[in-house]
Residue frames as a rotation matrix with the C-alpha (Angstrom) as fourth column:
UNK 1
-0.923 0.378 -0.071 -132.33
0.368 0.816 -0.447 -32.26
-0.111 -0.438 -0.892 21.89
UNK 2
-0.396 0.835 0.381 -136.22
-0.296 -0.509 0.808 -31.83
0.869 0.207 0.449 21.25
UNK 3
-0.957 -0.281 0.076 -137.99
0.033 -0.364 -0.931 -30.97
0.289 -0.888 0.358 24.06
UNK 4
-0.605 0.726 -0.327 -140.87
0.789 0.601 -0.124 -32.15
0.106 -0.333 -0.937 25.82
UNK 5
-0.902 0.150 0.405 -143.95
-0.173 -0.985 -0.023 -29.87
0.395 -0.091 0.914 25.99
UNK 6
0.269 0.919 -0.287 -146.68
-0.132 0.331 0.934 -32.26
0.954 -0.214 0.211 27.29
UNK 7
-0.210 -0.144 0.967 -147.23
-0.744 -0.618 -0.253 -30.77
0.634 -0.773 0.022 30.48
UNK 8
0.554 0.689 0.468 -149.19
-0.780 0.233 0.581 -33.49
0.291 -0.687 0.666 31.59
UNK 9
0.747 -0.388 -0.540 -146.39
0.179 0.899 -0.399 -36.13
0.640 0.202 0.741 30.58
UNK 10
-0.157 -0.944 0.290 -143.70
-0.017 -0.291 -0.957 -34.30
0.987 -0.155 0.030 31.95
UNK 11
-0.435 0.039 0.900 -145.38
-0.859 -0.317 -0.402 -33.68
0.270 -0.948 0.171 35.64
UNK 12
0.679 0.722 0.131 -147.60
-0.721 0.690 -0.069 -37.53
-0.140 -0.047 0.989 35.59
UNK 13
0.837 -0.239 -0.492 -144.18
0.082 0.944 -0.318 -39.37
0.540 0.226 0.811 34.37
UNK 14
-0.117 -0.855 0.504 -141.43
-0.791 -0.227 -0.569 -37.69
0.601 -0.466 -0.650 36.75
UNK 15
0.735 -0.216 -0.643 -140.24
0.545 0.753 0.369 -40.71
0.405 -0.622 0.671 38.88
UNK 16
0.267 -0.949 0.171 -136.89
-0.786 -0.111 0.609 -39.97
-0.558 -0.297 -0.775 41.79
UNK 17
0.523 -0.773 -0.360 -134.33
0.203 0.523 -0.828 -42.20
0.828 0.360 0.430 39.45
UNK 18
0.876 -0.358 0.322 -131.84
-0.292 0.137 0.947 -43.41
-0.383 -0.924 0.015 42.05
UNK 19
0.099 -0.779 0.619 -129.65
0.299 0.617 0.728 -44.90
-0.949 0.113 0.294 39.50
UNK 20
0.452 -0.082 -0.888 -128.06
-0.566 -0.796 -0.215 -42.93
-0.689 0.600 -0.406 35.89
UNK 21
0.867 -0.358 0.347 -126.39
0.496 0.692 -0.525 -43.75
-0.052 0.627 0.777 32.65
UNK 22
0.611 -0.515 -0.602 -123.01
0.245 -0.600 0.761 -42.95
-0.753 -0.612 -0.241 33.32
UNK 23
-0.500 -0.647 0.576 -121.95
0.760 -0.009 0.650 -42.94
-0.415 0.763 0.496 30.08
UNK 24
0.168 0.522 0.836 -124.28
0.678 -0.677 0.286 -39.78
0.715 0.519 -0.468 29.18
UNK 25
-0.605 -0.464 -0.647 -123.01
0.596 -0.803 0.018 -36.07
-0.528 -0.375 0.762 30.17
UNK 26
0.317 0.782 0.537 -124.78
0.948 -0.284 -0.146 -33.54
0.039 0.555 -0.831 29.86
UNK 27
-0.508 -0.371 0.777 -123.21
0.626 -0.779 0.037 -29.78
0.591 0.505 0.629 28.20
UNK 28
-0.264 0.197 -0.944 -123.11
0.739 -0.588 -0.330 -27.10
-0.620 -0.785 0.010 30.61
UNK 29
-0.981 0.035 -0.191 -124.63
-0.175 -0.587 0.790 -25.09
-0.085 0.809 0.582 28.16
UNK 30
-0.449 0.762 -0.467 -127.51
0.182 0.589 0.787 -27.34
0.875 0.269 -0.403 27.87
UNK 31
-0.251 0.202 -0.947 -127.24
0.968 0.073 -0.241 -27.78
0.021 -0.977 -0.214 32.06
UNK 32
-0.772 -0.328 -0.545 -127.22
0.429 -0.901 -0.064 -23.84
-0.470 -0.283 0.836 32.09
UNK 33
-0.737 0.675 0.013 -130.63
-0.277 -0.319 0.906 -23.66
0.616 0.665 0.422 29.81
UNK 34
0.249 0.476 -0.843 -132.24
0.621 0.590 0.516 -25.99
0.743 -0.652 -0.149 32.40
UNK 35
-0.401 -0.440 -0.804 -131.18
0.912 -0.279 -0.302 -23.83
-0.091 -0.854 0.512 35.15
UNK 36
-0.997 -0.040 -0.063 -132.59
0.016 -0.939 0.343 -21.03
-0.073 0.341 0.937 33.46
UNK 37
-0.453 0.826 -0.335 -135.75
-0.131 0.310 0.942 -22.20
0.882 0.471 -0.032 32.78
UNK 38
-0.405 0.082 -0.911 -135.86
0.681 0.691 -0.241 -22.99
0.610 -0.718 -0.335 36.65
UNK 39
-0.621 -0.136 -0.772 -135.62
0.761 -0.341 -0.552 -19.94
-0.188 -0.930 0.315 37.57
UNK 40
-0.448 0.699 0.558 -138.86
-0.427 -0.715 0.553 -18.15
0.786 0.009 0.619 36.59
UNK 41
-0.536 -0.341 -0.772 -139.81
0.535 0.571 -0.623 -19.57
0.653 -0.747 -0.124 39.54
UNK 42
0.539 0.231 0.810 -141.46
-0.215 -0.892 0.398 -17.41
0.815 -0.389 -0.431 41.98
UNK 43
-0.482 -0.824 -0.298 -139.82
0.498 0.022 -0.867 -15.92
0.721 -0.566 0.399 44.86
UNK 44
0.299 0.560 -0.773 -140.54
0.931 -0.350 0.106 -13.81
-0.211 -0.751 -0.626 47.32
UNK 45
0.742 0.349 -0.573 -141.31
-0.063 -0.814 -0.577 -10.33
-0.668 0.464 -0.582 46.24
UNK 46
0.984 -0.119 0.133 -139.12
0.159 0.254 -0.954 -11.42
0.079 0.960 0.268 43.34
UNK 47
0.521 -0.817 0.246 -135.84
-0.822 -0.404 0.401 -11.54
-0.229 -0.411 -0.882 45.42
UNK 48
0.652 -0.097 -0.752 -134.73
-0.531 0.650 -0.544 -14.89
0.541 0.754 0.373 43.48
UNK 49
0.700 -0.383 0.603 -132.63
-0.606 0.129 0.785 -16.42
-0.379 -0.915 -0.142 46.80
UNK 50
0.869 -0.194 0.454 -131.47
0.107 0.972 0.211 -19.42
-0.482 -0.135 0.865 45.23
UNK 51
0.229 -0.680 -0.697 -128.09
-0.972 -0.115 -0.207 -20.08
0.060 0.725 -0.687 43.93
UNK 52
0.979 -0.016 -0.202 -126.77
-0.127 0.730 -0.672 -22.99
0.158 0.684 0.713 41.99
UNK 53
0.047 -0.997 -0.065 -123.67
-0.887 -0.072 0.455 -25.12
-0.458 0.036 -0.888 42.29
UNK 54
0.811 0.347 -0.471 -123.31
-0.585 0.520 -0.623 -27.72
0.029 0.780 0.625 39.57
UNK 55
0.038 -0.851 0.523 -121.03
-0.592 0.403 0.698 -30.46
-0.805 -0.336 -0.488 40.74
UNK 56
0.895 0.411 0.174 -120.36
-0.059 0.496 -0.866 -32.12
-0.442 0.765 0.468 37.62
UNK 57
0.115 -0.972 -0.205 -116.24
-0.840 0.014 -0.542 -32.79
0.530 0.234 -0.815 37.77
UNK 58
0.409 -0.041 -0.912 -114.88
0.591 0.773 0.230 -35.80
0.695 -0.633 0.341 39.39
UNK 59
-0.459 -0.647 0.609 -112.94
-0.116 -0.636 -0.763 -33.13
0.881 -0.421 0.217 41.23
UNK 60
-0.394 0.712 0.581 -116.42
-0.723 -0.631 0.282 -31.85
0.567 -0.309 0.764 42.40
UNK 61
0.623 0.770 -0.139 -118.10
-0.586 0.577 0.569 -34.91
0.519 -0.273 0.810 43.16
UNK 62
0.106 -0.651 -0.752 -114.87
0.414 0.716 -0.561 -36.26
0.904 -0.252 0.345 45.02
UNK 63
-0.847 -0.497 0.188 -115.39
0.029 -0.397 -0.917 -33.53
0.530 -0.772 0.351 47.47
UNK 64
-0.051 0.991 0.125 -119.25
-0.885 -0.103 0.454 -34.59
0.463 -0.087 0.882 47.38
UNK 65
-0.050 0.127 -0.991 -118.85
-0.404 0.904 0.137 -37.74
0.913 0.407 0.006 47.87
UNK 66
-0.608 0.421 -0.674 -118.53
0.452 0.881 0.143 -37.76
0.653 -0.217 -0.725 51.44
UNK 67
-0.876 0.479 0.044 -121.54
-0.471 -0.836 -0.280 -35.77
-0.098 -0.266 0.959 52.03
UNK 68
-0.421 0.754 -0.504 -123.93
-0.721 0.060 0.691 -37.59
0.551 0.654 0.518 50.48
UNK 69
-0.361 0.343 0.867 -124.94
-0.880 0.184 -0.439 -40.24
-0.310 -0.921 0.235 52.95
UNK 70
-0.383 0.172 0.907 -126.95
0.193 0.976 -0.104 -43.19
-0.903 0.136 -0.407 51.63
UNK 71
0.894 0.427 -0.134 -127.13
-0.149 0.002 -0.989 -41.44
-0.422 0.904 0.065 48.27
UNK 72
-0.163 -0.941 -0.298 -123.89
-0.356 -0.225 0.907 -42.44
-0.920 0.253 -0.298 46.87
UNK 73
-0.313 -0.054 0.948 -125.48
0.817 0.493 0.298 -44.21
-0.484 0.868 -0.110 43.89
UNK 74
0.918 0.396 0.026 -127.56
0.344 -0.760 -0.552 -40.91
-0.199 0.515 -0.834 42.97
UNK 75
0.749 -0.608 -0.263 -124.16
-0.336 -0.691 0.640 -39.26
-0.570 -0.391 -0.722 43.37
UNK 76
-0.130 -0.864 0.487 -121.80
-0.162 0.503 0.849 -41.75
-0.978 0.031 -0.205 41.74
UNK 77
-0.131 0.884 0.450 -124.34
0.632 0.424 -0.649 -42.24
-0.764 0.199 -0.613 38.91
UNK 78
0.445 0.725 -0.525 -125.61
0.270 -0.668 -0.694 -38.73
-0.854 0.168 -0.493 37.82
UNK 79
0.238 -0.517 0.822 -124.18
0.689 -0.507 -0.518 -36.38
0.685 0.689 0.236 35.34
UNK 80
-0.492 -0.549 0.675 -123.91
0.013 -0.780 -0.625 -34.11
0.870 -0.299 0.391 37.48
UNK 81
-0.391 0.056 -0.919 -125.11
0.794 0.526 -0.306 -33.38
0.466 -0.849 -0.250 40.63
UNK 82
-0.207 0.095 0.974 -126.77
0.176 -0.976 0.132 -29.75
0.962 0.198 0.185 41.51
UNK 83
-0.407 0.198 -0.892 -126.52
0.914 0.092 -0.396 -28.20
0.003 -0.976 -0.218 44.96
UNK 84
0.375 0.822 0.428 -129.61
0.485 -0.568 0.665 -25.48
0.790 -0.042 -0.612 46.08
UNK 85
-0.504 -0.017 -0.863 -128.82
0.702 -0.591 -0.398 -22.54
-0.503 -0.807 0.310 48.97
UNK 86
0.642 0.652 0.404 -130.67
0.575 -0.758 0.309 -19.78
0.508 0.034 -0.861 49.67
UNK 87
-0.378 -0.765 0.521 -129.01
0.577 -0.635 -0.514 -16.26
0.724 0.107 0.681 50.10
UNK 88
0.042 0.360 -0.932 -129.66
0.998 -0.066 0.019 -15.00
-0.055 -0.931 -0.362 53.33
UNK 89
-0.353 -0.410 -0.841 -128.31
0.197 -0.911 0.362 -11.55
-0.915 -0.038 0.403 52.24
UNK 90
-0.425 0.233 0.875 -130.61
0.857 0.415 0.306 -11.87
-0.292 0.880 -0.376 48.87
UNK 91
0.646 0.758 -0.095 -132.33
0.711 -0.642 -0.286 -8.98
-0.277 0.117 -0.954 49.52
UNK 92
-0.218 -0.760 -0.612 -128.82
-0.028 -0.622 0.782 -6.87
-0.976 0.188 0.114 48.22
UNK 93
-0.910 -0.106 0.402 -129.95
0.401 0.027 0.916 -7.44
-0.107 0.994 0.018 44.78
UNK 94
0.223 0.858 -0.463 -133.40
0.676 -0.478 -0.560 -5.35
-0.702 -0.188 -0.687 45.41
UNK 95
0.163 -0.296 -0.941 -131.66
-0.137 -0.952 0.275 -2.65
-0.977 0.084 -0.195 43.22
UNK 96
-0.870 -0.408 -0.276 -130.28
-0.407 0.280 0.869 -4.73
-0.277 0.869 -0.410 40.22
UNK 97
-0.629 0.708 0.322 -133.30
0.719 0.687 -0.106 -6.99
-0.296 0.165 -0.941 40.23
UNK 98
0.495 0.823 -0.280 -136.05
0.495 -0.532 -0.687 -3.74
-0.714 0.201 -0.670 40.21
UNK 99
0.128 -0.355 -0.926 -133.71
-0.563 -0.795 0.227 -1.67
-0.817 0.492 -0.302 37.85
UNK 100
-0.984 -0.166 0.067 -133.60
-0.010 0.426 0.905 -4.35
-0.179 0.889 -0.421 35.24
UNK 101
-0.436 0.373 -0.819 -137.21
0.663 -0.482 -0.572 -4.22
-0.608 -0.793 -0.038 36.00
UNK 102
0.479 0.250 -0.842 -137.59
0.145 -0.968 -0.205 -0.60
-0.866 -0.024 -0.500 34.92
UNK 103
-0.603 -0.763 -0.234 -134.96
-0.333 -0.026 0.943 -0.94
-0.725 0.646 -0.239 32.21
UNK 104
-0.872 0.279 0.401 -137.46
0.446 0.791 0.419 -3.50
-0.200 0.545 -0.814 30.46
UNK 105
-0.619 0.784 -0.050 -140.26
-0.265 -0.148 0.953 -1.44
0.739 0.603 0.299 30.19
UNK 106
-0.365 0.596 -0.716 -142.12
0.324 0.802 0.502 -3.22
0.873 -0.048 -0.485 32.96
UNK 107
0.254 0.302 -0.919 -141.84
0.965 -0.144 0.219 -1.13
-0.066 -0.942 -0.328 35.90
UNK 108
0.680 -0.097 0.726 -141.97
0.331 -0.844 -0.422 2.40
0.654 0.528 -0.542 36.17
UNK 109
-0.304 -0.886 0.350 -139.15
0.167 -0.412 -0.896 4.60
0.938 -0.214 0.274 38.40
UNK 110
-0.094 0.397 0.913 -141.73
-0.969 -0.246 0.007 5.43
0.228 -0.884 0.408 41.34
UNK 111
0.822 0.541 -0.179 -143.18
-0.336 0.714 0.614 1.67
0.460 -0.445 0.768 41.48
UNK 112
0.502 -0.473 -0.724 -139.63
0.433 0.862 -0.263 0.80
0.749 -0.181 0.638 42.25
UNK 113
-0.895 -0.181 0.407 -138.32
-0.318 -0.381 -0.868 3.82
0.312 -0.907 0.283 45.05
UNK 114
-0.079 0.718 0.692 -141.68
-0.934 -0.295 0.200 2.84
0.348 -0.630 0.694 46.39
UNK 115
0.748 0.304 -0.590 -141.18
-0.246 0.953 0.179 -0.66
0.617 0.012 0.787 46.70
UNK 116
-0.228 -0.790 -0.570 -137.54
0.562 0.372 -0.739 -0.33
0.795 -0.488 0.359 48.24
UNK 117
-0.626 -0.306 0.718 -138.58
-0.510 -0.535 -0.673 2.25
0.590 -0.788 0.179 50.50
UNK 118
0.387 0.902 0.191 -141.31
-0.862 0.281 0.421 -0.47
0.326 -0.328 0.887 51.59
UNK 119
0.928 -0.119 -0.352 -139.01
0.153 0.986 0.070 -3.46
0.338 -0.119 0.933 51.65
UNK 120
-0.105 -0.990 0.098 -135.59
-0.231 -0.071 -0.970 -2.10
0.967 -0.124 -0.222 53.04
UNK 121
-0.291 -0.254 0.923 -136.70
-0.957 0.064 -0.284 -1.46
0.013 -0.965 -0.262 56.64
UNK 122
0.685 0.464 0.562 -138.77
-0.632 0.763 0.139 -4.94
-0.364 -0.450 0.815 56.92
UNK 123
0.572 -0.689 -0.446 -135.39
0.448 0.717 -0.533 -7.28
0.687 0.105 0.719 55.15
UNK 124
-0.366 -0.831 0.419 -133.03
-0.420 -0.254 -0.871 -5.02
0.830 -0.495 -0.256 57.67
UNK 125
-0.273 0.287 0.918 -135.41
-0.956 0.027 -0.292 -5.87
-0.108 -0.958 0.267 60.96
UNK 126
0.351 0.906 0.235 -135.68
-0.887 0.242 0.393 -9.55
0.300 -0.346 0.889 60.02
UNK 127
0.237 -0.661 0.712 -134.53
-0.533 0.524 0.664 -12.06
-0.812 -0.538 -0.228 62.15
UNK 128
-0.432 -0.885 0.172 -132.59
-0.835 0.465 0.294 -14.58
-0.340 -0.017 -0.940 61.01
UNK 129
-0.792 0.157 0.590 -135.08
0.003 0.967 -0.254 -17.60
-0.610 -0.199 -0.767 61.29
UNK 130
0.320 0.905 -0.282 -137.68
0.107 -0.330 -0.938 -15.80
-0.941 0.270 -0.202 59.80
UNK 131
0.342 -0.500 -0.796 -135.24
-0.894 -0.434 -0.112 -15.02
-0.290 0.749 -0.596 56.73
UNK 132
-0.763 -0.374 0.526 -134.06
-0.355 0.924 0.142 -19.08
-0.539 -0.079 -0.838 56.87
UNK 133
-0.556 0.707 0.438 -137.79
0.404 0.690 -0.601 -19.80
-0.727 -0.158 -0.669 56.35
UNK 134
0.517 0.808 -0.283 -138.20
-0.085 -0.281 -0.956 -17.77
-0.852 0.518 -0.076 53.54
UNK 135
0.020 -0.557 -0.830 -135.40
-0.997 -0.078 0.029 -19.06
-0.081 0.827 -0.557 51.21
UNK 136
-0.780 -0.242 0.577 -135.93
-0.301 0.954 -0.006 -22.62
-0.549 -0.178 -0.817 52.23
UNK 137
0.314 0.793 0.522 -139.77
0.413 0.381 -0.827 -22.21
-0.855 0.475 -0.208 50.62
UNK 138
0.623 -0.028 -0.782 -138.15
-0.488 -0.795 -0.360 -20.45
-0.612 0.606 -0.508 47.82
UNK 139
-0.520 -0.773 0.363 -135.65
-0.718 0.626 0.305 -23.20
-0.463 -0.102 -0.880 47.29
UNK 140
-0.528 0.423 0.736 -138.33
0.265 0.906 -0.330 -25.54
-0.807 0.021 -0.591 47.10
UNK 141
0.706 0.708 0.000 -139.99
0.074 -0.074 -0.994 -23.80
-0.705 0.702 -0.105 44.07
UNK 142
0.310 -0.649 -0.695 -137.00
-0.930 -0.360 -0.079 -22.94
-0.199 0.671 -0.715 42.36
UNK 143
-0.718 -0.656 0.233 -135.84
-0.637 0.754 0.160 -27.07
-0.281 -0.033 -0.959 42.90
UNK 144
-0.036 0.778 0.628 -139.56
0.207 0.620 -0.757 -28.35
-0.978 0.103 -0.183 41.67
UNK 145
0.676 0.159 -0.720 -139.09
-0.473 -0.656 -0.588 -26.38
-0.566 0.738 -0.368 39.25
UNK 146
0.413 -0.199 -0.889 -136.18
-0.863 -0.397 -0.312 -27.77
-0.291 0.896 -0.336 38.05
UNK 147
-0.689 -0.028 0.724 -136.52
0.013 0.999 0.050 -31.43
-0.725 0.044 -0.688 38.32
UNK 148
0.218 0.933 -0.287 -139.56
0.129 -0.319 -0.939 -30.28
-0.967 0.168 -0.190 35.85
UNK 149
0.910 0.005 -0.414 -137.53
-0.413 -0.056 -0.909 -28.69
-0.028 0.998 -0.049 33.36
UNK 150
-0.612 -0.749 0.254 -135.01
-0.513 0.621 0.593 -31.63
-0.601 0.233 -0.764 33.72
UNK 151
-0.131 0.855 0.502 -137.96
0.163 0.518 -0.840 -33.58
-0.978 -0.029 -0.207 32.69
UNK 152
0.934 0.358 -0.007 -138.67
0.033 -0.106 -0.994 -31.73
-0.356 0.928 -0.111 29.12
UNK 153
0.062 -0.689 -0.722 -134.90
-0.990 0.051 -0.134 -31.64
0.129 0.723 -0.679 28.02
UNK 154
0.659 0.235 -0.715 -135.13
-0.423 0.902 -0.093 -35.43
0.623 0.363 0.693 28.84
UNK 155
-0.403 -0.894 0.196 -133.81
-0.357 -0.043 -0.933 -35.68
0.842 -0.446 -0.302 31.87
UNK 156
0.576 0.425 -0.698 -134.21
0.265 0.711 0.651 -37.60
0.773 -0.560 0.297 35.33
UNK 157
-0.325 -0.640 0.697 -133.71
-0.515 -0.498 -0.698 -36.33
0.793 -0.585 -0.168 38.91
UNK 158
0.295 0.455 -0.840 -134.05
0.785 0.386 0.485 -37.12
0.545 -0.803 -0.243 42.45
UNK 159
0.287 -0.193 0.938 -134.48
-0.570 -0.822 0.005 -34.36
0.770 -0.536 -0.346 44.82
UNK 160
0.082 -0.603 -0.794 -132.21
0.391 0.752 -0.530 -35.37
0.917 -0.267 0.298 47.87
UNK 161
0.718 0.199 0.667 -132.56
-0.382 -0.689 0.616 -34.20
0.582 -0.697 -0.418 51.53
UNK 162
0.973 -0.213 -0.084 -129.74
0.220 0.764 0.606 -36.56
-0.065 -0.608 0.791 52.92
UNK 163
0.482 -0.860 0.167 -126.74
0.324 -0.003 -0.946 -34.94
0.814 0.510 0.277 53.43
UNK 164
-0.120 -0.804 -0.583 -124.23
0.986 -0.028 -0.164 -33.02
0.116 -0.594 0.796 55.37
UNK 165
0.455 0.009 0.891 -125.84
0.586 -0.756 -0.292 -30.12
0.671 0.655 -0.349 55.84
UNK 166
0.812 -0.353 -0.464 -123.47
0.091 -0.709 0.699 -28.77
-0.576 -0.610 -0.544 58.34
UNK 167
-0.240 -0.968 -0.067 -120.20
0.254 -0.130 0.958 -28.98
-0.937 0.213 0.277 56.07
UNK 168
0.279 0.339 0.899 -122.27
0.939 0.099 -0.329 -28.93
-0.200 0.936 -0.290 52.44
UNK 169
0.973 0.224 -0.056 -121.81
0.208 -0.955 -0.211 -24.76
-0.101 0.193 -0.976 52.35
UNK 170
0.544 -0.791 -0.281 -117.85
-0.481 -0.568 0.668 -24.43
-0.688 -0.228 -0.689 53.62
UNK 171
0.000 -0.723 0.691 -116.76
0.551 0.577 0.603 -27.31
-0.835 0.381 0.398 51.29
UNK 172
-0.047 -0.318 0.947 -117.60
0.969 -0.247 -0.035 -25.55
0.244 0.915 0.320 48.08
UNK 173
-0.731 -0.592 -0.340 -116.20
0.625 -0.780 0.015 -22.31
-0.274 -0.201 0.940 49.67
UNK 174
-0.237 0.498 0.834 -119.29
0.387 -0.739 0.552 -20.44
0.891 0.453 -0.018 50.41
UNK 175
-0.716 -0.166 0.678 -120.18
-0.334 -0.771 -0.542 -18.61
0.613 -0.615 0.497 53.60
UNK 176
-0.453 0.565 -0.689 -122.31
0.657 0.735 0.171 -20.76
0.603 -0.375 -0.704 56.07
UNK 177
-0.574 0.552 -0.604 -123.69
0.431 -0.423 -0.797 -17.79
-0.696 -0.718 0.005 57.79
UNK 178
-0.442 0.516 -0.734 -124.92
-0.590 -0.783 -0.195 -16.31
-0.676 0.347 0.651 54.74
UNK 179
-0.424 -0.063 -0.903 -125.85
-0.725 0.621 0.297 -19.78
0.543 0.781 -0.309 52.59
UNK 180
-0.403 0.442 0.802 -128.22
-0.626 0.505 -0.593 -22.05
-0.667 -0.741 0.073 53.62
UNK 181
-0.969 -0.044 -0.242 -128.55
-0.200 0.713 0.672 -25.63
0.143 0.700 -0.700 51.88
UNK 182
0.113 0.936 -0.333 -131.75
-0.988 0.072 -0.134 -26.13
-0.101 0.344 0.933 50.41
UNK 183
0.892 0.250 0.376 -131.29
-0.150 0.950 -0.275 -29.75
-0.426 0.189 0.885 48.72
UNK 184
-0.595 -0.712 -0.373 -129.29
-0.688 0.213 0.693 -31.57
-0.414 0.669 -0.617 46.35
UNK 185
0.536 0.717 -0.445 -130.58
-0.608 -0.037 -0.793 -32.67
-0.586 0.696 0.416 43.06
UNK 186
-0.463 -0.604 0.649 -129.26
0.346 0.550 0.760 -35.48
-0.816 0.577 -0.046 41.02
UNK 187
0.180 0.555 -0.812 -129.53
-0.448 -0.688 -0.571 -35.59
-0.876 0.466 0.124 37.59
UNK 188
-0.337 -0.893 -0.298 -129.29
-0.639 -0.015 0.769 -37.17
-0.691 0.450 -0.566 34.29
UNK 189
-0.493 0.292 -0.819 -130.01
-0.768 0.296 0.568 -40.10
0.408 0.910 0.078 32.12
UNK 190
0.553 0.575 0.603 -132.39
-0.811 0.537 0.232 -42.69
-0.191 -0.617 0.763 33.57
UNK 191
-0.404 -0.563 -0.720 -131.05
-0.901 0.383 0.206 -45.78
0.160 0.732 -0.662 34.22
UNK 192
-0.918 0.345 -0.197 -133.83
0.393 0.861 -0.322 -47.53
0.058 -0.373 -0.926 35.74
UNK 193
-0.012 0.979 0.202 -137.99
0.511 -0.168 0.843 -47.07
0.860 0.113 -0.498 36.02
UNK 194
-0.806 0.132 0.576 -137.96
-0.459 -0.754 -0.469 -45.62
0.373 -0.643 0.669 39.38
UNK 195
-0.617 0.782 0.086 -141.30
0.680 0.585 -0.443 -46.52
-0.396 -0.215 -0.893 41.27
UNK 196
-0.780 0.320 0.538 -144.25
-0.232 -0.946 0.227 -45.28
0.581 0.053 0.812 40.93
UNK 197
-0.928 0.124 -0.351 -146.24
0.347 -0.058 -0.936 -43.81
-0.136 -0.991 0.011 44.15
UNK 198
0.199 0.972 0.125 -149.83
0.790 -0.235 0.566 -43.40
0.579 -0.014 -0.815 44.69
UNK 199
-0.674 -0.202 0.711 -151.09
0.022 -0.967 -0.255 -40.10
0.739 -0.156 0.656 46.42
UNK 200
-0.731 0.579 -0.360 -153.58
0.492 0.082 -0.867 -39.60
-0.473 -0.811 -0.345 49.05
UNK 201
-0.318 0.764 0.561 -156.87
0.924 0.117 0.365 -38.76
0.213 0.635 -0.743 48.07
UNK 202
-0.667 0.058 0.743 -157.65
-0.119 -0.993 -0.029 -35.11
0.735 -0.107 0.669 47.67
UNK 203
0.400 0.777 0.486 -160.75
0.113 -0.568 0.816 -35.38
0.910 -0.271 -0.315 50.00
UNK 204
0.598 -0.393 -0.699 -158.34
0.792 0.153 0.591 -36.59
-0.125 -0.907 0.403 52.86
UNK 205
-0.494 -0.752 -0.436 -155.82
0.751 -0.622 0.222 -33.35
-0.438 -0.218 0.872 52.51
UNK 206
-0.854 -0.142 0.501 -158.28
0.307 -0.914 0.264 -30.87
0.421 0.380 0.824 51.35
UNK 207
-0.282 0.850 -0.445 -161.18
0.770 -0.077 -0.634 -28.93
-0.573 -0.521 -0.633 52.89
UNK 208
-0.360 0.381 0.852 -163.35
0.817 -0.312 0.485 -26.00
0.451 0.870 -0.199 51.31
UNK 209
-0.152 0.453 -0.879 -164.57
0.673 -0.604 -0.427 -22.33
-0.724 -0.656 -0.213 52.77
């Protein structure tokens, strides 16, 4: 597929599509470039939280199905469906993450013992809520992100906040104390225009110091 590179088209024509061609699938291969592409993302200190389940079986999307609330057409619709959590316990990859890192040329050996011996005690001493509220804004860049680069492989999403999120973690057999649902993301071929929404004027949501 050739691939969009007009930034402005890609962020000026994104619409929420509510409704897919269901006769287009899209190659987990392909899905799995998009997903990549998502995640340069920033994070906090570069602890990448998010993780990715791609519901995109009928299996899957039979055990989505009733989760989804008044999105059953996104859902019924999509190619696939993509569900967002943040890793509450994210900060275990501090080692792999800075040692690849250091491997690359990019960090030296001190910037990174000096960075864990700075960030171990403050991820052990933080609460809970405080750790919730940094993978949920992390989420959200990592999930703009990739409704974006759905956008340049020619794709169409809607970012979804309507679900189950008390059962959304245990159904696809992850750990609800340590997983915390960000969104769900349709995805796929447009099969309708979508609307398009006006914004508020910048002077009304911005000020200057």
């Amino acid at each position: 597929m050739v691939k969009n590179n007009n930034f402005n088209e890609i962020v000026r024509g994104r619409r929420s599509i509510r409704k897919y061609d269901t006769s287009v699938k899209i190659d987990r291969s392909e899905m799995a470039e998009i997903l990549e592409l998502a995640t340069t993302a920033p994070s906090s200190i570069n602890m990448q939280p998010w993780r990715f389940v791609v519901v995109d079986s009928e299996e899957g999307k039979a055990k989505l199905a009733p989760l989804m609330s008044f999105n059953s057409q996104q859902h019924d619709t999509s190619a696939a469906m993509i569900l967002i959590f943040g890793d509450l316990q994210n900060f275990d990859n501090a080692d792999k993450i800075l040692s690849q890192a250091v491997d690359a040329g990019l960090m030296p050996e001190e910037v990174k013992a000096k960075q864990l011996a700075t960030f171990t005690p403050m991820y052990e001493k933080m609460s809970r809520q405080r750790a919730t509220e940094t993978v949920l804004i992390d989420g959200g860049l990592v999930s703009m992100q990739l409704m974006l680069a759905a956008r340049a492989f020619g794709y169409d999403t809607n970012a979804i906040g309507g679900f189950d999120r008390d059962n959304l973690t245990a159904t696809f057999d992850l750990d609800p104390e340590r997983y915390v649902p960000v969104m769900v993301v349709s995805i796929g071929k447009a099969d309708d225009t979508g609307y398009q929404s006006l914004r508020l004027p910048l002077d009304d949501i911005t000020t200057w110091a």
